[in-house]
N, C-alpha and C positions, 0 to 999 in steps of 0.2 A: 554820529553819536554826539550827544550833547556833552559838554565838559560833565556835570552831577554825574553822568555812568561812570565816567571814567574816573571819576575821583573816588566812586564808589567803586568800583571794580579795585580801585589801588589799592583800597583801603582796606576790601576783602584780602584781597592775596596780601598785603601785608600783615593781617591777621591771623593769615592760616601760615604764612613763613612763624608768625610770633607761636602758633598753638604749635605747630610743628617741632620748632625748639625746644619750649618746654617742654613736653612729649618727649622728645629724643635726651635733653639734659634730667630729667626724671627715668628714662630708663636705665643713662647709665649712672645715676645713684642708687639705685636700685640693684643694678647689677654689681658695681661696686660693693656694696651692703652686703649682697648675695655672698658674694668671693671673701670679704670678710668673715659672716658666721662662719662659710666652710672652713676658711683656716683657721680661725679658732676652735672647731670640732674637730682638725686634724690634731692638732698640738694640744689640746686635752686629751685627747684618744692615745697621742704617742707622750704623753707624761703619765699618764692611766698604767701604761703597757708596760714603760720602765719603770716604774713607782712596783707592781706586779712582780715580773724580773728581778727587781733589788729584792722582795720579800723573798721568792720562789728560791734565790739563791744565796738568803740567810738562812732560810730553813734545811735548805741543802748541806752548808755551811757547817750547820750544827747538827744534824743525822749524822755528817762523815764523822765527825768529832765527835756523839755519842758512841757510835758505830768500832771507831779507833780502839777508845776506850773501852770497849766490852769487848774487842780484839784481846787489845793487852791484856785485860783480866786474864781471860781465859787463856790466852799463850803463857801468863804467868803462873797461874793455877797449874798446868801441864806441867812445867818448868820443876815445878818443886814438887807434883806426883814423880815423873823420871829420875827426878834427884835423890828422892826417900827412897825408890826401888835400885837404883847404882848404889847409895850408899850400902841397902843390906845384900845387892849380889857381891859387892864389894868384900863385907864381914863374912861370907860364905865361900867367898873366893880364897882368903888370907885363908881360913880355917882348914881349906882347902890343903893347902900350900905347905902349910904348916906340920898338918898330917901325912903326906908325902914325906916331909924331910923326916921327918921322927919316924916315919916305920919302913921311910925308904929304902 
């Protein structure tokens, strides 16, 4: 072989070791890149979800707290219905009582 092949044959294979590199140093930026977007589409996705959650559980928050409060009404409502019927079995009780001892 004359020296020119072989200086060209070096010269090849040093070219395809250099195409090779790049190739390989460009896939993994690429794939680097790649694993980047993903995780920034995880962690928007999981600040999405608790962002959600936090509302889902204001809204919760405040139902139980309407909810309470239309409890208490109405246990209070009850409260002073029972109360006005004790007080007049009460008046009807004494009167009761009363008539006994007088005609007892």
């Amino acid at each position: 072989m004359s020296l020119d092949v072989i200086k060209t044959i070096s010269e090849t294979e040093a070219n395809a070791r250099r195409i090779k590199a790049e190739a390989s140093a460009e896939a993994k930026r690429r794939i680097d890149e790649a694993e980047n977007r993903g995780k920034a589409a995880v962690e928007a996705a999981i600040e999405k979800a608790q962002s959600e959650l936090r509302e889902l559980n204001r809204k919760a928050d405040e139902k139980a707290r309407e909810d309470a409060l239309e409890l208490a009404a109405k246990t209070e409502n009850k409260k002073a219905a029972m109360q006005v019927r004790a007080e007049s079995k009460l008046d009807k009780a004494a009167l009761l009582i009363v008539e006994r001892i007088v005609n007892g």
